[in-house]
C-alpha positions as CSV (number, residue, x, y, z in Angstrom):
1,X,-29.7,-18.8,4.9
2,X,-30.1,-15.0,5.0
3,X,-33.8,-13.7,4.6
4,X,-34.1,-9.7,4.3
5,X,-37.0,-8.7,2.2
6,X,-36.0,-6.5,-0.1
7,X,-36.4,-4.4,-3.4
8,X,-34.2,-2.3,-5.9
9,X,-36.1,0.8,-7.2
10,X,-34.8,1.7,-10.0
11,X,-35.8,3.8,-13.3
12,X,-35.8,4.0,-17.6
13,X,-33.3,6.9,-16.6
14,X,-31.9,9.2,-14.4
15,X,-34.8,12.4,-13.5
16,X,-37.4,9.3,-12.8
17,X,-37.6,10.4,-8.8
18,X,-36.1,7.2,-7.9
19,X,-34.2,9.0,-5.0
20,X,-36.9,11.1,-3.8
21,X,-39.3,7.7,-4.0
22,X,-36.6,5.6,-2.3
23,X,-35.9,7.8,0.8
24,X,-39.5,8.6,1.1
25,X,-40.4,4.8,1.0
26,X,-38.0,3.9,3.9
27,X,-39.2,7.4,5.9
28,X,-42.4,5.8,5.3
29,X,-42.4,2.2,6.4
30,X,-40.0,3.4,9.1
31,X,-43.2,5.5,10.5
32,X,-45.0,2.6,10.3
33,X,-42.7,0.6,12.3
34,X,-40.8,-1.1,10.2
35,X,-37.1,-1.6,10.7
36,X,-35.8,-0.5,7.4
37,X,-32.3,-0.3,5.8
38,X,-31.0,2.0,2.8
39,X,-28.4,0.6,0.3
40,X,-27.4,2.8,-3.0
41,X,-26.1,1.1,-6.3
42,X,-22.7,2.7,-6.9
43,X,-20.3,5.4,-5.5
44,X,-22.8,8.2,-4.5
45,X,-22.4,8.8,-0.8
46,X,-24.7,11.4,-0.6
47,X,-28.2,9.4,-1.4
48,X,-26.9,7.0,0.9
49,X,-26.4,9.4,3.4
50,X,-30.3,10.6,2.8
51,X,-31.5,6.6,3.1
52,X,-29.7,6.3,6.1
53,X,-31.6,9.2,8.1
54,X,-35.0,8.3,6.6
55,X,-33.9,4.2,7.6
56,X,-32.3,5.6,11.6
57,X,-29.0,3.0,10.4
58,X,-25.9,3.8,8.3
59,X,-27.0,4.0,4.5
60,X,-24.4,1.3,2.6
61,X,-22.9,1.4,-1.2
62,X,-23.2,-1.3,-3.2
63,X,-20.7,-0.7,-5.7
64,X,-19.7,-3.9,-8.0
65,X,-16.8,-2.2,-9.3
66,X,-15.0,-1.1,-5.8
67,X,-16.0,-4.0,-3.6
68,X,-16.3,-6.8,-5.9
69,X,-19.1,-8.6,-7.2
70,X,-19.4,-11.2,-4.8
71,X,-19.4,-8.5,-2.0
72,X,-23.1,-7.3,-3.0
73,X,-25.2,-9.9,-1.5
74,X,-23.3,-10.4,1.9
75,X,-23.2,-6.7,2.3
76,X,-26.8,-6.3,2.4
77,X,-27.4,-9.3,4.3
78,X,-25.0,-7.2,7.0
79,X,-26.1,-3.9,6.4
80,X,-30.1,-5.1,6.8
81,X,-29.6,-7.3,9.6
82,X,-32.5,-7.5,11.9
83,X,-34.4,-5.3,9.3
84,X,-38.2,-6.0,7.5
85,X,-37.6,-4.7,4.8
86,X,-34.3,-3.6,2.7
87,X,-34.6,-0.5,-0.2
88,X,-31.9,-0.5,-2.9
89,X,-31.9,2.7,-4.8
90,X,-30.6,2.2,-7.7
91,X,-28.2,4.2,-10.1
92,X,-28.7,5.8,-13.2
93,X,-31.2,3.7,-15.8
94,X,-31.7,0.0,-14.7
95,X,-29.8,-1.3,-17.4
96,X,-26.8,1.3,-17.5
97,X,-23.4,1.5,-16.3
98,X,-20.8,4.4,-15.9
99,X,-18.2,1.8,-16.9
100,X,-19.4,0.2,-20.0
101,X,-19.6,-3.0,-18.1
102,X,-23.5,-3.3,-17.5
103,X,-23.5,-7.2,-17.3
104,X,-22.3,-6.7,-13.8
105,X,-22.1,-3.3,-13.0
106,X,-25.4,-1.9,-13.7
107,X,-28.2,-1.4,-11.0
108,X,-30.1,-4.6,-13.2
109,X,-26.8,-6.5,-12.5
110,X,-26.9,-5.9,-8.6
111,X,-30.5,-6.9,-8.3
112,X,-29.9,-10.1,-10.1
113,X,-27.0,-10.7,-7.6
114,X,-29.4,-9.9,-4.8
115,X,-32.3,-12.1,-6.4
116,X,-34.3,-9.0,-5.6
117,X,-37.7,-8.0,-7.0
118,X,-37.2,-4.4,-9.0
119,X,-39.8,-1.5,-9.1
120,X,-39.2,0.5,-11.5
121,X,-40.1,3.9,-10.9
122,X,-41.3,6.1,-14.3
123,X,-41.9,9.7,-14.8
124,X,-45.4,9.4,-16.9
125,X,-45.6,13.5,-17.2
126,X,-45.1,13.1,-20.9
127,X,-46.4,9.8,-21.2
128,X,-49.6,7.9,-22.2
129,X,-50.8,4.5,-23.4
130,X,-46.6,3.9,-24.5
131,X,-45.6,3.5,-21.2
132,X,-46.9,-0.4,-21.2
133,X,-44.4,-1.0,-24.5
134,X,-41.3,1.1,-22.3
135,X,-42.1,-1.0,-19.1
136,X,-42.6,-4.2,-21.8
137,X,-39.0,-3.6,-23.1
138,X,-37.6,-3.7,-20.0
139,X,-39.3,-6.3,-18.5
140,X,-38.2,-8.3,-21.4
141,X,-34.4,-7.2,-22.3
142,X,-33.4,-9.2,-19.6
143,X,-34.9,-12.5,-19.0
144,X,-33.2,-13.1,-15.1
145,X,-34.5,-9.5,-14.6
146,X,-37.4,-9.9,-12.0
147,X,-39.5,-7.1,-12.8
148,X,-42.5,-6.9,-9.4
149,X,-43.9,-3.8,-10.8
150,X,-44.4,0.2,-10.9
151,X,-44.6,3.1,-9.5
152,X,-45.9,6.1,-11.2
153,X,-44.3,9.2,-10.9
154,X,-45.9,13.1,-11.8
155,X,-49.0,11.8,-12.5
156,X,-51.3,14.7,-14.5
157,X,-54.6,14.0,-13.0
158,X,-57.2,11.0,-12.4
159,X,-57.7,10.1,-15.8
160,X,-54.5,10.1,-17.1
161,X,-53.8,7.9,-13.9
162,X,-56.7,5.6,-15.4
163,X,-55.2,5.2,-18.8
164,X,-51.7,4.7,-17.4
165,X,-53.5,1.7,-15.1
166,X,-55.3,0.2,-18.1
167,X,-52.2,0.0,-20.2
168,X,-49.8,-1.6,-17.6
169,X,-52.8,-3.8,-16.9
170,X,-52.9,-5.3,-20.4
171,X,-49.5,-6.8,-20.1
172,X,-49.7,-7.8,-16.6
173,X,-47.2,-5.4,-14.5
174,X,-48.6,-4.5,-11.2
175,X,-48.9,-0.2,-10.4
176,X,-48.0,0.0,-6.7
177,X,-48.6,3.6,-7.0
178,X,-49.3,6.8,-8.5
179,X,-47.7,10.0,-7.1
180,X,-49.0,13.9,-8.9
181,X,-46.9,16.4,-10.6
182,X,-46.3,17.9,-7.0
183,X,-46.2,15.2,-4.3
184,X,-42.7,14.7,-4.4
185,X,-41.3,18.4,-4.4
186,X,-37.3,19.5,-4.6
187,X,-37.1,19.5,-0.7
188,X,-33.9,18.4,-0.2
189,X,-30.7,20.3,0.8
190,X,-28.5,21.1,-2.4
191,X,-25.7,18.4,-3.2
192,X,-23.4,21.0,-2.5
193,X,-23.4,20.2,0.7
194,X,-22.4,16.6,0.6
195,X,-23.7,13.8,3.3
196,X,-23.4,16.6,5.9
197,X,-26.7,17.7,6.3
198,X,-28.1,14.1,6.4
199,X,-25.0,13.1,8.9
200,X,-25.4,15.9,10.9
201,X,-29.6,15.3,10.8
202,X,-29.9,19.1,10.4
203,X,-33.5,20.4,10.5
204,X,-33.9,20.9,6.6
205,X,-32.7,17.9,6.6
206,X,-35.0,16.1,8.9
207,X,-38.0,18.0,7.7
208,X,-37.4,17.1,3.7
209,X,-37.4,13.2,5.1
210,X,-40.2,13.5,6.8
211,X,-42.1,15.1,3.6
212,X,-41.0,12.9,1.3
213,X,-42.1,9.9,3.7
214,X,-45.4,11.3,4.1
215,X,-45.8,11.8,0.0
216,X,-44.9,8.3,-0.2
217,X,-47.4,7.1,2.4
218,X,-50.4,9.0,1.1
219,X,-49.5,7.6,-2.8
220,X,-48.0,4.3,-2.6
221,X,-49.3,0.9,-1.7
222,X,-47.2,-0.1,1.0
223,X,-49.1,-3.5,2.6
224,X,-48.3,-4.7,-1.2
225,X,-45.1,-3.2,-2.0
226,X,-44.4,-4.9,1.3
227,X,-45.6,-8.2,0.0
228,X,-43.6,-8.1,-3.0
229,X,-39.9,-7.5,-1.2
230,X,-40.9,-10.4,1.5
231,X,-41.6,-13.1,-1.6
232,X,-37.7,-12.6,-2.2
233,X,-35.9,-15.4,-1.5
234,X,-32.9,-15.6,0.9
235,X,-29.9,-13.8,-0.1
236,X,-27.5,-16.5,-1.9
237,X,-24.5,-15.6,0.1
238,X,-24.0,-15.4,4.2
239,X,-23.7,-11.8,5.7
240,X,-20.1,-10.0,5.5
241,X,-18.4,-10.0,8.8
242,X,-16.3,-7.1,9.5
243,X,-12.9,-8.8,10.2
244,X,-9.7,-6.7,9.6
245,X,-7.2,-10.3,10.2
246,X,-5.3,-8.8,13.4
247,X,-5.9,-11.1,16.4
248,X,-3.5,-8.9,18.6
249,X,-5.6,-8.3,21.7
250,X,-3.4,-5.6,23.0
251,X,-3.5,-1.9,23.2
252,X,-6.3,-0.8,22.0
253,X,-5.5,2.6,20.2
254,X,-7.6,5.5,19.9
255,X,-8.7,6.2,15.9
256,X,-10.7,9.5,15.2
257,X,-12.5,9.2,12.2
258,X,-13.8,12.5,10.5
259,X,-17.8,12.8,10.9
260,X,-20.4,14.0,12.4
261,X,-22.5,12.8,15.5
262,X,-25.1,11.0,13.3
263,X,-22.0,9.2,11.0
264,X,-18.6,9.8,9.1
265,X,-17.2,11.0,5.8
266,X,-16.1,7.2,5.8
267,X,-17.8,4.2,4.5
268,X,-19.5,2.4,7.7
269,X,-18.2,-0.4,7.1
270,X,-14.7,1.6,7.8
271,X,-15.5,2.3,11.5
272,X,-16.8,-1.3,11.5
273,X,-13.1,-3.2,10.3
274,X,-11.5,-0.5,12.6
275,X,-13.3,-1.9,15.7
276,X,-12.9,-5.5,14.7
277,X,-8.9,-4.8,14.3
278,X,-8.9,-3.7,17.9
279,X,-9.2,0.2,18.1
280,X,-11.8,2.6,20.2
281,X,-13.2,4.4,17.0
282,X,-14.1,8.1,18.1
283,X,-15.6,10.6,16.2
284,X,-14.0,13.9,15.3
285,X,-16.3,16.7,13.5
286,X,-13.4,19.2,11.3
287,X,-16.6,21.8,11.1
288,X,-16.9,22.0,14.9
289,X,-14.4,20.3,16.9
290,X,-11.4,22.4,17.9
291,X,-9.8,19.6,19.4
292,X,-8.8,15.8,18.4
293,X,-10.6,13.4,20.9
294,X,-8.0,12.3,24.0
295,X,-5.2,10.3,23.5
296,X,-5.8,10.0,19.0
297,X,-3.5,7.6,18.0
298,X,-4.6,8.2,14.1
299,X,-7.0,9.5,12.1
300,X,-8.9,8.9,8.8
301,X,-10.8,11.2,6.8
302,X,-13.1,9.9,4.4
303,X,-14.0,10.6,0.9
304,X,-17.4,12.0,2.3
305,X,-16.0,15.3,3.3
306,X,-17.2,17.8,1.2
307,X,-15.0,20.5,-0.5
308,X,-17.8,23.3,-0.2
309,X,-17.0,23.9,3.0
310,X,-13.3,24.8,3.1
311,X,-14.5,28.3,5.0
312,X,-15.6,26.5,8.2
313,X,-12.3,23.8,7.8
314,X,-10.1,26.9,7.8
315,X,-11.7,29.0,10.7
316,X,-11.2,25.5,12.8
317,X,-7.4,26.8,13.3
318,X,-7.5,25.0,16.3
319,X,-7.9,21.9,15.0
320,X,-6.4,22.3,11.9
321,X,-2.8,22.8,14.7
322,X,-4.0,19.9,16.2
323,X,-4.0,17.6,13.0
324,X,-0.8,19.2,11.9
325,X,0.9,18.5,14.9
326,X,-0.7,14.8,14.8
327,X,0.8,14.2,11.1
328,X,4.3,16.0,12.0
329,X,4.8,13.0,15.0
330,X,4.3,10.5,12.4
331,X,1.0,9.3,13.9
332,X,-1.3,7.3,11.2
333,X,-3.4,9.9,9.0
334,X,-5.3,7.8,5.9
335,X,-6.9,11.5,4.0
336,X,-9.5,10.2,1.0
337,X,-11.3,12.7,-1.6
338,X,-11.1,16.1,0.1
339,X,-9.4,14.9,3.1
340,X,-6.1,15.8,0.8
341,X,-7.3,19.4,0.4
342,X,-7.9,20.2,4.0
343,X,-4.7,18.7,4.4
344,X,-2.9,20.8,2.3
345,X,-1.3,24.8,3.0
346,X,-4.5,26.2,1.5
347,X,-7.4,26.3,-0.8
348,X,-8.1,28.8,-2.3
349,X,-6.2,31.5,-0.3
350,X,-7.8,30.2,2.7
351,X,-5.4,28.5,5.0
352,X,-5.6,24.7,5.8
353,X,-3.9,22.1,7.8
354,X,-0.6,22.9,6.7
355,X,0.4,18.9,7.0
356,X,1.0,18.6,2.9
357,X,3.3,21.6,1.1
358,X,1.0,21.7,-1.7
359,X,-2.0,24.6,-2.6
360,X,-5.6,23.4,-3.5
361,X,-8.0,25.1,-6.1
362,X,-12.0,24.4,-6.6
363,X,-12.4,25.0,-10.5
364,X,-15.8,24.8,-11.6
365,X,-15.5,21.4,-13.6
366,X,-16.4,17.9,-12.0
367,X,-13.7,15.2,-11.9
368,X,-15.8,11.8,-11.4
369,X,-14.9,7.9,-12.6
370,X,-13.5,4.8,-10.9
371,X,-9.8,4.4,-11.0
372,X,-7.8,1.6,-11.3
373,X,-4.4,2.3,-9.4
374,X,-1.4,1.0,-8.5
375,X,0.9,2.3,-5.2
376,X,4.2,3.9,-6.1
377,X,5.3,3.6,-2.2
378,X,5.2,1.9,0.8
379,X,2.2,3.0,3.2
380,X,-0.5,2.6,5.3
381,X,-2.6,1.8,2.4
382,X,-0.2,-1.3,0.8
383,X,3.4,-2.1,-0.1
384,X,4.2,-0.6,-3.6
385,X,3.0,-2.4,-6.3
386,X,-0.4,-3.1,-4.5
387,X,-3.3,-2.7,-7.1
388,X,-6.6,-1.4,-6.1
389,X,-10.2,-0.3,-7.5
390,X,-10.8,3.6,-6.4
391,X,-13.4,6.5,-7.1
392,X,-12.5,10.3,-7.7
393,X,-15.3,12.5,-7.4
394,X,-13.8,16.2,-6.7
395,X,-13.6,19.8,-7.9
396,X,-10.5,20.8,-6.2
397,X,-7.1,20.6,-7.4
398,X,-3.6,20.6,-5.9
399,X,-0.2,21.9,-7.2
400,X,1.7,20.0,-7.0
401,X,-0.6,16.9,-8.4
402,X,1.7,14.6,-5.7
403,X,4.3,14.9,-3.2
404,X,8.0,13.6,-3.7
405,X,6.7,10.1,-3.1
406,X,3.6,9.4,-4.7
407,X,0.7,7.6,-3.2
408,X,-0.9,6.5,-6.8
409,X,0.0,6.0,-10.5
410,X,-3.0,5.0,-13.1
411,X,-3.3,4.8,-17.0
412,X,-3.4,8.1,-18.8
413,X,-2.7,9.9,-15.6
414,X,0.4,11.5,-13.8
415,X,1.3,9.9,-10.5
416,X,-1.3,11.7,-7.8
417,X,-1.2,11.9,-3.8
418,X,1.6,12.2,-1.1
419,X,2.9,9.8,1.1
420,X,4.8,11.7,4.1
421,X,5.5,9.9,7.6
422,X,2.4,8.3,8.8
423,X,0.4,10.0,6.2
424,X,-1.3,8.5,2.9
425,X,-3.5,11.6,1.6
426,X,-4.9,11.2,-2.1
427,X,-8.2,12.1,-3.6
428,X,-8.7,8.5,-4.6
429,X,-11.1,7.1,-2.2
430,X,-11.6,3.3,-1.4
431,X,-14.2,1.0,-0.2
432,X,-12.2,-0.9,2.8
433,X,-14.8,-3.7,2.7
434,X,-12.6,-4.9,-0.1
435,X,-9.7,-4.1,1.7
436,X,-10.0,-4.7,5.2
437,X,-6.1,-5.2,5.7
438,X,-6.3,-1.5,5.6
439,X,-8.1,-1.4,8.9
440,X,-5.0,-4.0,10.8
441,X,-2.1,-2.0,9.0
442,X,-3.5,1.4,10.4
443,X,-4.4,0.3,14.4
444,X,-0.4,-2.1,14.1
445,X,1.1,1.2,13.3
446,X,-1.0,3.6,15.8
447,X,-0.2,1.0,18.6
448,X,4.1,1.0,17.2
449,X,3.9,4.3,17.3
450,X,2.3,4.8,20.4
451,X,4.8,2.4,22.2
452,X,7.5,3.9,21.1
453,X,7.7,7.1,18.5
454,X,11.1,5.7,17.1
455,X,9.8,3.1,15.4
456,X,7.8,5.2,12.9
457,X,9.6,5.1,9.1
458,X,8.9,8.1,6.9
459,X,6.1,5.4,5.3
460,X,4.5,5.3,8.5
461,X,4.9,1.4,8.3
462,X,6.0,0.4,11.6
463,X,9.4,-1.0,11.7
């Protein structure tokens, strides 16, 4: 058995503060000593970015829809291992679900999974006596629902606090705090800028932590909140183990992984099945770096990267050579989201790596949703024909859409990515907890490659 105490904070909607409460509760009880992990319900790499530098360990997705249902509980009991006390943020409105498939998709579906208490936070600005019947109708939509209680969000002053009490009070939901109109300010870093800031644990970014933790602290009953995630009972499931299914104990191969010193633009639990399949993982930062780390045998770029920053990726020229020159000897390159763009010749006049013939634009519209995709062509990734669950979140675009052999097809979409040599770029991005052959394939064709430069096929697949 698997005990983490834990709770999913979740909200009627999305504009609750349910991020801001979330990061500041782990800044919070992480002040106080408490070993604390960050997990976020769906695809949104950027709030788990945020709980991981307010938790000091990698913030983890929990995504139903890439990873698998019956992934949820083992990657918590993984990602919180050793911790007191696990905070799942959750994703829109409890009960809601980009896909249409709340039943197990929503944020309500993963904390029935996890068998986890949920504290729902609500913005009361508006709000009187009627917040007992909203908090009623979701307490009672779901009868496996497990709501522990509230916390109260833009408060207007004492006695409006003292109403909201006495109503929640009448049908028996616990308030485990209430937070005024301007305890938990915009101090955050615009989303512009991606994980970085919180990766790179910039100053802004350290400082808005910090604030948020010590809002949280001075508003929010922590000894009970506390009380409520350790009356969970152990997770249902045993902890994932990052196994990638390569027992070779042979070379081990040198993988650089796109990032920053505090974390990549990958999943963690990427670096994690690239280690158990064999390879020294090393960090390379595209904003900084001007060089690959020594003896890179291949590199990934994660879906993290963001696209805002295409100035700094194209003054990195030396780098940008480097990765060409990486790609053109058919070493392993895996690009995800806007990995492809600074792979391409340039975006938006600026000029890139040069690996891909293809020309990138940022438009102002936001492509977002989950694919379901199949692979046109042998690869890295999968032979063709291999069907997998991805996300697209981008602005950029390339022309061409997809090289002469195509990484991806999908309904109601033109085929989209390039396979070329060792290279599978695509804006598609994956979760390789559900894949972890991903992690063998790469390091078995970094170490045929290595051994002898021959061997590499134009789909990078060893021969």
């Amino acid at each position: 058995m698997t005990v983490v105490p834990r709770l999913v904070l979740s909200a009627p909607s999305s504009g609750h503060g349910k991020s801001a409460l979330a990061i500041g509760l782990l800044a919070a009880f992480a002040d106080r000593g408490v070993d604390v992990a960050g997990f976020k319900v769906g695809p949104d790499r950027v709030d788990a970015a945020y709980l991981g530098l307010a938790a000091g360990r990698p913030g983890r997705t929990l995504d139903p829809r890439l990873v698998g249902a019956d992934r949820i509980a083992p990657l918590v009991g993984h990602g919180a291992a050793g911790a007191g006390l696990a905070v799942v943020q959750g994703s829109m409105g409890l009960y809601d679900s980009l896909t249409g498939r709340p039943e197990s998709e929503s944020t309500a579906a993963v904390a029935t999974a996890l068998r986890s208490p949920v504290v729902l936070a609500v913005d009361v600005a508006a709000t009187g006596q009627s917040v007992a019947a909203l908090v009623h109708g979701f307490r009672s939509y779901d009868e496996q629902l497990w709501l522990g209680g509230v916390i109260l969000n833009r408060v207007a002053s004492a006695r409006h606090e003292e109403l909201l009490r006495a109503a929640l009070d009448d049908i028996g939901v616990p308030v485990y705090g209430a937070l005024r109109r301007q305890d938990l300010p915009s101090v955050l870093p615009a989303r512009r800028y991606g994980a970085v800031p919180a990766l790179a644990r910039t100053d802004e970014a350290t400082r808005a932590v910090r604030r948020l933790g010590e809002a949280v602290a001075a508003t929010v009953e922590l000894d009970r909140l506390l009380a409520l995630a350790r009356s969970a009972p152990p997770l249902p499931a045993p902890p994932w183990t990052p196994q990638a299914g390569r027992e070779d104990a042979g070379p081990r191969p040198v993988v650089a992984v796109a990032g920053t010193p505090g974390g990549s633009y990958s999943h963690p639990e990427t670096v994690e099945l690239l280690r158990a399949a064999g390879a020294e993982v090393v960090t390379v930062d595209p904003l900084h770096d001007e060089a690959l780390p020594a003896g890179t045998g291949a590199l990934v770029v994660g879906g993290g990267l963001p696209e805002s920053y295409a100035e700094q990726l194209s003054a990195n020229r030396r780098l940008c050579i480097a990765v060409a020159e990486l790609a053109r000897t058919g070493r392993p390159v895996v690009a995800e989201g806007a990995g492809l763009l600074w792979l391409a010749r340039e975006l938006d006049g600026l000029p890139m790596c040069g690996v891909l013939d293809a020309v990138g634009t940022r438009r102002d519209g936001l492509v977002v949703g989950y694919r379901q995709a199949t692979a046109l062509t042998d690869s890295l990734v999968g032979p063709a024909g291999t069907v997998v669950a991805g996300h697209k979140e981008h602005r950029g675009v390339l022309t061409p859409r997809a090289g002469a052999r195509a990484a991806w097809s999908w309904d109601g979409g033109a085929p989209e990515g390039f396979v070329w040599r060792g290279v599978h770029a695509s804006q598609l991005t994956l979760h390789w907890a559900a894949y972890p052959q991903l992690a063998a394939r790469l390091v078995d064709a970094a170490v045929a490659v290595a051994a002898d430069p021959a061997t590499a096929r134009p789909d990078g697949v060893p021969a």
